[in-house]
Structures are given as structure tokens and as C-alpha cells.
C-alpha positions, 0 to 999 in steps of 0.5 A: 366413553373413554379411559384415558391414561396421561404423561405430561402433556400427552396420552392414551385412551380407549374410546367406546362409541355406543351408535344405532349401528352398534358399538365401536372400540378404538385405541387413541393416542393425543396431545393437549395444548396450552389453554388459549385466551378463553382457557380453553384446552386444545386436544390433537390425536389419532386412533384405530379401530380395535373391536366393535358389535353389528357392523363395527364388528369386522371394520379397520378404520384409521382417523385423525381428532381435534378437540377442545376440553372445557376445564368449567364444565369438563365438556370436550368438542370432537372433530373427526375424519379418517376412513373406515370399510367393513 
């Protein structure tokens, strides 16, 4: 779940992960591209870890995402690397 906050082509939002080791928060910056051939919307950012529950509760994480936003069905694809310790 995530409230994002647009300025033109870029933005920011906090993303709330629910998983079976707790709750993760984290602050997220991105870019949306042009749509593509298929009109598919390429999304770039980056984020931090910022608050979370069970063993989220004390983690500092960087990571970088890719994404892709469907605009028909409002569905976006995540890929996420970055690091995280507790």
C-alpha cells in the first residue's frame, strides 16, 4: 500500500509492506517514463527503511525498484534489490 505524492513526471510516496515477519514502512522517491509501444509505464526509484513492527522494527535498508504501471488495469510489477540488517 503506498500514498504517492506527484510533480510532473516524478514523485514521492510512503510504501507500507504487510509480510508474515511484520510491517515494513519506507520513504520512496521514483521517475515515470514514457509509455512504451504496448503503453505500458516504466517507473525507476529508490527508497529507505523508516519505521516497521517484529523484525522490521529496528531494520535500515537502502534499495533501488524498477516497475511497470499498467494504466487498463491500474496493476504496477515491482523489482526490488537493496540491502537490509536488523
Amino acid at each position: 500500500m503506498a500514498e504517492a505524492t506527484l510533480n510532473g513526471n516524478s514523485g514521492t510516496q510512503t510504501a507500507t509492506r504487510y509480510t508474515a515477519t511484520g510491517v515494513s514502512v519506507g520513504e520512496e522517491e521514483f521517475t515515470l517514463g514514457a509509455p512504451d509501444a504496448n503503453g505500458m509505464i516504466p517507473i525507476n526509484g529508490s527508497g529507505k527503511c523508516v519505521k516497521g513492527t517484529r523484525v522490521h522494527k529496528d531494520e535500515k535498508c537502502s534499495y533501488t525498484f524498477t516497475a511497470t504501471l499498467n494504466p487498463t488495469t491500474s496493476v504496477v510489477s515491482f523489482e526490488v534489490t537493496g540491502t537490509s540488517t536488523t
